[in-house]
C-alpha positions in Angstrom: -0.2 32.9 13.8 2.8 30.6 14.5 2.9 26.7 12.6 1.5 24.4 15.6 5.1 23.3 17.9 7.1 24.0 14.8 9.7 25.5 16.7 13.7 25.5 15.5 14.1 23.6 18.6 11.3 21.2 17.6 12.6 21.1 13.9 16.0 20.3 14.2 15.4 17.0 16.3 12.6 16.1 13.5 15.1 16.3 11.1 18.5 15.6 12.6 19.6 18.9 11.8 22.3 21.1 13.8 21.0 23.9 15.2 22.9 27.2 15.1 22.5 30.8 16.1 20.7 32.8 19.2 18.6 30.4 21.5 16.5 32.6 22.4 15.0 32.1 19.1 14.3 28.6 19.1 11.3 27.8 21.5 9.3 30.4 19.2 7.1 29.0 16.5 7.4 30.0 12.6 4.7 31.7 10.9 5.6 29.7 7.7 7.8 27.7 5.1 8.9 29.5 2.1 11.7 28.1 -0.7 11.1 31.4 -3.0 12.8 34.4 -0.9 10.5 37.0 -2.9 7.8 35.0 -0.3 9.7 35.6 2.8 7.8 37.1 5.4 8.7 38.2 9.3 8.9 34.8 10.8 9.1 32.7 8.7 11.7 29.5 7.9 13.5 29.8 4.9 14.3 26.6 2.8 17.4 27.0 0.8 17.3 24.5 -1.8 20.1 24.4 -4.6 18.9 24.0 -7.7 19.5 23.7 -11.6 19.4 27.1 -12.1 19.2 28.9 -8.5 21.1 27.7 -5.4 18.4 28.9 -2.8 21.8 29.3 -0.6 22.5 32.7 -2.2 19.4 34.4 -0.8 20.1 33.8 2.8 21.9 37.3 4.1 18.6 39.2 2.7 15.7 36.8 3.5 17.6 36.9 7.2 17.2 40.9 6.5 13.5 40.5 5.9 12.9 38.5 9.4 12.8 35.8 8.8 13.2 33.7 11.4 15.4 30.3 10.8 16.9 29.1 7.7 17.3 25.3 7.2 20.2 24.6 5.1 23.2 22.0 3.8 26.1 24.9 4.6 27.6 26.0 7.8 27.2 29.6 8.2 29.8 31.8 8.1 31.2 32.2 11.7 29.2 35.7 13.1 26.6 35.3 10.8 23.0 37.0 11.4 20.2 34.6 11.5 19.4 31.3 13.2 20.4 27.9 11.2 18.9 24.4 10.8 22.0 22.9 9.2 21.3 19.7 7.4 23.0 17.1 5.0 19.9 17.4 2.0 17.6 20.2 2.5 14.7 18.8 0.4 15.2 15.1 2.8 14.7 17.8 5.9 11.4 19.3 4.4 10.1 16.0 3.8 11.1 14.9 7.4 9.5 17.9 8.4 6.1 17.8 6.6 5.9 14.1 8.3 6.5 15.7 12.0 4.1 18.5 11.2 1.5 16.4 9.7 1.5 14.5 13.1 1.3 18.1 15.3 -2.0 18.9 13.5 -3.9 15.4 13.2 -6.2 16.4 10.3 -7.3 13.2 8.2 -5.6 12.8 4.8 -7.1 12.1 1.6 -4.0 11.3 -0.8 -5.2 11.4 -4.9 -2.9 9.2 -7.5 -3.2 8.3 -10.9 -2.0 7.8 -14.3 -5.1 10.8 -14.9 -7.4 12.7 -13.5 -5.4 13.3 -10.5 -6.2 17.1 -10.2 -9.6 17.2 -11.8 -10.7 14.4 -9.0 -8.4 16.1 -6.2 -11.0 19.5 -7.1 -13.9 17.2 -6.9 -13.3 15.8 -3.6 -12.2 19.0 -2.0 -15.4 20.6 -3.7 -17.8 17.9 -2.0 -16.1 18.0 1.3 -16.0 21.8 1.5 -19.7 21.6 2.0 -19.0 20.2 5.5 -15.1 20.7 6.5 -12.5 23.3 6.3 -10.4 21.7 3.8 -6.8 22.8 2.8 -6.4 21.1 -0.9 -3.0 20.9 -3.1 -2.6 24.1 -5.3 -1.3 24.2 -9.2 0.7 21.1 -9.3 2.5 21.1 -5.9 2.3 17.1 -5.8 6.0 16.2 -6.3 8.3 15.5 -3.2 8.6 19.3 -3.3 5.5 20.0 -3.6 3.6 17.7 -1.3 5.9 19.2 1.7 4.6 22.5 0.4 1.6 22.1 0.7 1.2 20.3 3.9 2.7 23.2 5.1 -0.1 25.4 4.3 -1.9 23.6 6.8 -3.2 25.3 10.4 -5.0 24.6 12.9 -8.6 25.8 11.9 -8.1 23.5 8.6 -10.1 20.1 9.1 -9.3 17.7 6.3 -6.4 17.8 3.9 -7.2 16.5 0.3 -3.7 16.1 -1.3 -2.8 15.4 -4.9 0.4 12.9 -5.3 1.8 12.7 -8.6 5.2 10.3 -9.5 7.3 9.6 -12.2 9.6 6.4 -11.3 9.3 3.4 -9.1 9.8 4.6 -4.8 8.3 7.9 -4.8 5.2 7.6 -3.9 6.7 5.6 -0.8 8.2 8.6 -0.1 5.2 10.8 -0.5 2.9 8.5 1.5 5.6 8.5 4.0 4.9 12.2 4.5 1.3 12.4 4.0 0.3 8.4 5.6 -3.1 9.2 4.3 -6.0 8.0 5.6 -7.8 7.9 2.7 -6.2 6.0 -0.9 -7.8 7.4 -4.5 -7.1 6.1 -7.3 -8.2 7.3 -10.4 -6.8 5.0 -13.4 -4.0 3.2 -14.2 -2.6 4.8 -17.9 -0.1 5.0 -20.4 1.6 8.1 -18.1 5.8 7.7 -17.3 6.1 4.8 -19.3 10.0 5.6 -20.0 10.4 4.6 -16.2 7.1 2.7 -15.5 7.7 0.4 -18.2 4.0 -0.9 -18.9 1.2 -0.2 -17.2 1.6 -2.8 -14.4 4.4 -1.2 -13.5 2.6 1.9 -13.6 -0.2 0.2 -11.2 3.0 -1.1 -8.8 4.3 2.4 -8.2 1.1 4.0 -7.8 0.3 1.2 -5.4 3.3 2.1 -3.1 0.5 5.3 -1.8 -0.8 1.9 0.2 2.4 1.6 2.2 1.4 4.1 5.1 -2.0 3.3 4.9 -3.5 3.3 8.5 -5.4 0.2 10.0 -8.8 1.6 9.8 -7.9 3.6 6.4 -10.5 3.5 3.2 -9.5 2.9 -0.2 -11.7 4.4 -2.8 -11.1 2.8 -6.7 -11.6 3.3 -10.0 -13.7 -0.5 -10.7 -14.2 0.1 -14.3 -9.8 0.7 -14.8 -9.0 -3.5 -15.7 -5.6 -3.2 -13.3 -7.2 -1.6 -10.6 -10.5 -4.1 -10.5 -7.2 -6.8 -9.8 -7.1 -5.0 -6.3 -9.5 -6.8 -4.0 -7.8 -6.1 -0.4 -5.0 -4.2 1.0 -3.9 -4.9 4.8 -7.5 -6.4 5.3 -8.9 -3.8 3.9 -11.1 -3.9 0.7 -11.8 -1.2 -1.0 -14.6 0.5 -2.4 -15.0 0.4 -6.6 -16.8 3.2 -8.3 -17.5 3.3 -11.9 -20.6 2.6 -14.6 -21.2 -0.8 -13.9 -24.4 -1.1 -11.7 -22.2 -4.0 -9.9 -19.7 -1.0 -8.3 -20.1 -0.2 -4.7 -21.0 3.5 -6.3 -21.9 3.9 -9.8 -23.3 6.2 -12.7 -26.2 5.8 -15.0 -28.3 8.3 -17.0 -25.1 9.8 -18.3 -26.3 13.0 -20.6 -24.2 15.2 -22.2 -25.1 18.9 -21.8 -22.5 20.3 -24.7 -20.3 23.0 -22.6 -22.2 23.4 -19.6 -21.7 19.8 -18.6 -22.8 16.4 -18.1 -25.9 15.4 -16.0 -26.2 11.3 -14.7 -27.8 9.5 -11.2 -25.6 8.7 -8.8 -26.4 5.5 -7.1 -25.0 4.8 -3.4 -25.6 3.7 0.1 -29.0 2.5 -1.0 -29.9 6.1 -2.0 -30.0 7.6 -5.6 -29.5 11.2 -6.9 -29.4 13.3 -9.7 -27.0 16.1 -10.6 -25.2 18.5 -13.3 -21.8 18.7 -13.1 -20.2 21.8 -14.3 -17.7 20.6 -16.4 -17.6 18.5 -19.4 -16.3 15.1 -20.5 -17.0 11.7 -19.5 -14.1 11.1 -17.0 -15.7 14.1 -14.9 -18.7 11.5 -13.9 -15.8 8.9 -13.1 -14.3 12.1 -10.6 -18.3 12.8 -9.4 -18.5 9.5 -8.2 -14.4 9.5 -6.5 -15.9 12.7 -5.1 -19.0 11.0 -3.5 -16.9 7.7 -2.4 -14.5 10.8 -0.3 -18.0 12.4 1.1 -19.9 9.2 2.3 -17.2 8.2 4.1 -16.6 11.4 6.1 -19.8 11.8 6.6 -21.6 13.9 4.4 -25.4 13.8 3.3 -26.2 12.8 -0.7 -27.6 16.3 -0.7 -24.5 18.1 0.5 -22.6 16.0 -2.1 -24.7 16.7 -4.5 -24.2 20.6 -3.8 -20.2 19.9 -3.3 -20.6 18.7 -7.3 -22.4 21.3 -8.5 -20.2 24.0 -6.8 -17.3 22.6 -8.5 -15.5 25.4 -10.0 -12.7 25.0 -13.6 -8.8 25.4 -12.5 -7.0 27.7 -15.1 -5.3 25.3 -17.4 -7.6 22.4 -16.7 -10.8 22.4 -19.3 -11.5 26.0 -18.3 -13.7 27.4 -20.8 -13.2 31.0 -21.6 -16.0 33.6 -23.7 -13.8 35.7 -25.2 -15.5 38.3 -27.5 -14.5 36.1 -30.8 -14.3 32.7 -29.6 -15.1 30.1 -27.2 -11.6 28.6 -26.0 -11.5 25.8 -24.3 -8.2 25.6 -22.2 -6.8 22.6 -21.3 -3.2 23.3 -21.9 -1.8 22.6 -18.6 -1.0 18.3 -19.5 -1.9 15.4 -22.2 -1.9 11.8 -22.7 -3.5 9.9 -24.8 -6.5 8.9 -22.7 -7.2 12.9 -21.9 -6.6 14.0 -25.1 -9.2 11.8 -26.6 -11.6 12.9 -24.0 -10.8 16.6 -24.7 -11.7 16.2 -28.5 -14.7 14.4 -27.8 -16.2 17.0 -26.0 -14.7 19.6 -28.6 -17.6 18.1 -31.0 -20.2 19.5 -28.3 -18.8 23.3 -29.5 -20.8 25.8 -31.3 -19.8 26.9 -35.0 -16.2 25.5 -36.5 -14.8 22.9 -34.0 -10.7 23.7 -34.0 -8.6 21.9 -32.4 -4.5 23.3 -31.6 -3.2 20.3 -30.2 0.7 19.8 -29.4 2.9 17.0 -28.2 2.5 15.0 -25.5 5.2 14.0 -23.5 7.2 11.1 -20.9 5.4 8.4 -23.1 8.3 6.6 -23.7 9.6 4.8 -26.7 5.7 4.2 -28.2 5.5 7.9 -27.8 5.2 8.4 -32.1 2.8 5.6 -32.3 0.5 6.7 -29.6 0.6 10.3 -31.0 -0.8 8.6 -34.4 -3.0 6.7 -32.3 -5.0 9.9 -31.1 -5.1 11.1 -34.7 -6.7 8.3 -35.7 -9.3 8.8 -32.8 -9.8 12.7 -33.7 -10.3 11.6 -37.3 -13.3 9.7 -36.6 -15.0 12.7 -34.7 -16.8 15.5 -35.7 -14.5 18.1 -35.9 -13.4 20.8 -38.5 -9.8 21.7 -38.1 -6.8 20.4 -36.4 -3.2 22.4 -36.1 -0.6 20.0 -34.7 2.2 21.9 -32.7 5.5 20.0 -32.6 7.2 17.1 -33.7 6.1 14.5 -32.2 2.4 15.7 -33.3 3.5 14.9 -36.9 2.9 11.5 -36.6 -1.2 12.5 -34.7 -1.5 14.6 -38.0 -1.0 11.9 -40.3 -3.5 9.3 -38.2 -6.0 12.0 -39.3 -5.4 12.1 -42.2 -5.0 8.0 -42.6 -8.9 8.0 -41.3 -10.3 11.5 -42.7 -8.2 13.1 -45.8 -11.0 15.6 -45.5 -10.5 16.7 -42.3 -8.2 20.5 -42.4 -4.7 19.7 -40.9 -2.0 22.3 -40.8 1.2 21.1 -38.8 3.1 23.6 -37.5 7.1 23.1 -36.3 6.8 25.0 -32.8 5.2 27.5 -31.0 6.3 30.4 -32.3 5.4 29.7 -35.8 1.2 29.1 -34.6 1.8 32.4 -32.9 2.6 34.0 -35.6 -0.2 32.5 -38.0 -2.8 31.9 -35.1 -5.5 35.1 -35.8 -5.7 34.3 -39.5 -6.3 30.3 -38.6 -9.2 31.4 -36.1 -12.5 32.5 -37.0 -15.1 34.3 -35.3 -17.7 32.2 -33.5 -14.8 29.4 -33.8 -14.7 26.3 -30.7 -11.6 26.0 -29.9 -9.4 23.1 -27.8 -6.0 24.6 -26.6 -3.9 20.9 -25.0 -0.3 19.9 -25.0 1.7 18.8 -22.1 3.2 21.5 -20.3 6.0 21.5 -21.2 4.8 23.2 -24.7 3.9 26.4 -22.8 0.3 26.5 -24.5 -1.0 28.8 -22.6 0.9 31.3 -24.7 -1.9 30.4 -27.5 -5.2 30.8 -25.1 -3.0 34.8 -23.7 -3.5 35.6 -27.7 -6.7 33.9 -28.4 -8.2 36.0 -25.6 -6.5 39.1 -26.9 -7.7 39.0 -30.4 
């Protein structure tokens, strides 16, 4: 089924790209956009994007081979060349044009997710809840960047109804970009944190950039906020617009109360809103999951929903891999959460580590982009773990050093065993955990964790 009047014809205008190769070609519509040629199916337009490693350039002759349709790219084509060409100045600039024009072809409403955390967690919770009454098409892994977000948008078609898209930034004028592409109608934000500070600066520079997913807004948009976060409760209209605040405070347009902690299976509250009050267990623990609970019921009032088909979205909510998953394996329970940390999540993490059965272990690694506080906030959350009730702690890296000695500056007690890198823990990891053994698996990505939970399951 072709993309809805994404035609190379249509394309090339939307982006300002030459168009080059057999017209007869160009009024037909592409099944899909790929940028990895192992994807490329009959029809399709293939994105060649030059990279770090890989120039997407050198795959053209064979995806062309494999049918697919149109390549969009910033070379001319060797004269006689096979294939139809969208030739461009900046590829990625054309996808990001183009995920704009096709956004505007299929005139689903957009609910755009930001935040220093929680952005994926909340992103699953408001697709969850609005699942119960829409076709939604929701942003997969971490496809949030200006890669990413074109991407996904992309994945859209025509039966889809709603679009809940996850938009994630680094430095100051990115999320313009993104919320040029997406123009949601519909603004979430989760927190404003201690994420990007190398480029953010401090955190109201974090709460400027993320405030740049207002830009686009639409005139009769919604704005759904996080009234308990102190930089976000300074946000009290946008475009005549005021948003709504959810939080724990009874005074929030949509709060919490009765919070319970259910160990592993989850955390139970009453969700007050719109006059109406319900109770309801979500599925995964940790406090910030309530905060995500009530983002998720802001998303579904709005659109519609009843309490009692957002109480059901809640309860459906299913663990990404990576993201507080919580695996049985036949020795231990292993909690994995190794696909990103700060500071605020980390904490939360090892808090909900102390709701684990028999020895509580916690492999925790370094966290990273925190800027030049990085080895103080690192001690910071040592300090923090060393006040919980936990049994062990292996710090992964160097910058987790510095959390190993806060433990032990607040709980000499407490079993630490630093470890230089990955590979060493590999090597050491089935003497270091027992049977019947809890154990929290979290470091930024970039520390490729998920090496540890492969074994853990495995032995």
């Amino acid at each position: 089924m072709g993309m809805k009047n994404m035609t190379l014809r249509r394309m090339a205008q939307a982006c300002g790209g030459q168009l080059i190769g057999n017209e007869k070609d160009w009024d037909q519509e592409i099944t899909s956009v790929v940028t990895d040629s192992r994807k490329t199916e009959p029809g399709c337009l293939f994105a060649a994007i030059p990279g770090q490693r890989v120039d997407g350039h050198q795959f053209i002759p064979s995806v062309i081979g494999q049918g697919a349709l149109g390549v969009i790219c910033q070379r001319e084509p060797e004269p006689g060349a096979e294939g139809n060409y969208i030739v461009v100045p900046s590829t990625l600039q054309a996808l990001k044009d183009l995920a704009g024009f096709y956004l505007e072809q299929v005139k689903i409403p957009v609910v755009g997710i930001t935040g220093s955390v929680g952005k994926t967690s909340t992103k699953e919770m408001i697709a969850a809840v609005l699942s119960r009454k829409y076709r939604v098409l929701k942003t997969l892994g971490n496809f949030n960047n200006e890669l990413g977000l074109p991407l996904t948008v992309f994945r859209i078609r025509e039966e889809d109804e709603i679009a809940v898209l996850e938009m994630g930034i680094s430095d100051f004028g990115e999320m313009h970009r993104l919320a040029e592409i997406a123009k949601p109608d519909t603004c979430v934000i989760t927190n404003i944190g201690q994420c990007h500070l190398e480029f953010l600066g401090d955190r109201d520079g974090v709460l400027r950039a993320k405030s740049e997913i207002f830009d686009f807004l639409r005139p009769d948009g919604y704005i759904i906020l996080n009234g308990d976060d102190d930089k976000l409760e300074t946000v009290k209209e946008v475009k005549g617009i005021r948003p709504v605040f959810f939080g724990l405070d009874p005074d929030s347009d949509i709060y919490a109360d009765r919070i319970e902690k259910r160990g592993l299976e989850g955390i139970a509250c009453r969700i007050h809103a719109a006059g109406e009050a319900f109770d309801t267990l979500i599925p995964i623990p940790g406090l910030h999951m309530v905060y995500n609970a009530l983002a998720g019921t802001a998303a579904g009032l709005h659109y519609g929903l009843t309490t009692e088909q957002i109480r059901e979205g809640i309860e459906s909510l299913q663990p990404v891999s990576g993201r507080f998953h919580i695996i049985h394996s036949g020795r231990c329970t292993i909690i994995d959460d190794c696909y990103n940390a700060n500071p605020v999540s980390m904490k939360a993490s090892l808090e909900v580590l102390q709701d684990g059965i028999g020895r509580k272990v916690a492999i925790l690694g370094d966290m990273a982009e925190l800027g030049p506080q990085e080895q103080e906030m690192h001690r910071e959350v040592g300090e923090f773990a060393g006040t919980l009730d936990l049994d062990v702690c292996i710090c992964v890296g160097p910058l987790c050093e510095h959390l190993a000695e806060g433990i032990r500056s607040v709980n000499p007690q407490m079993k630490v065993f630093c470890m230089e890198n990955l590979q060493e823990l590999l090597r050491q990891l089935e003497h270091m955990v027992k049977e019947g053994d809890t154990v929290l698996v979290k470091a930024s990505h970039c520390m490729h964790f998920e090496k540890i939970v492969e074994k853990l399951t495995c032995i």
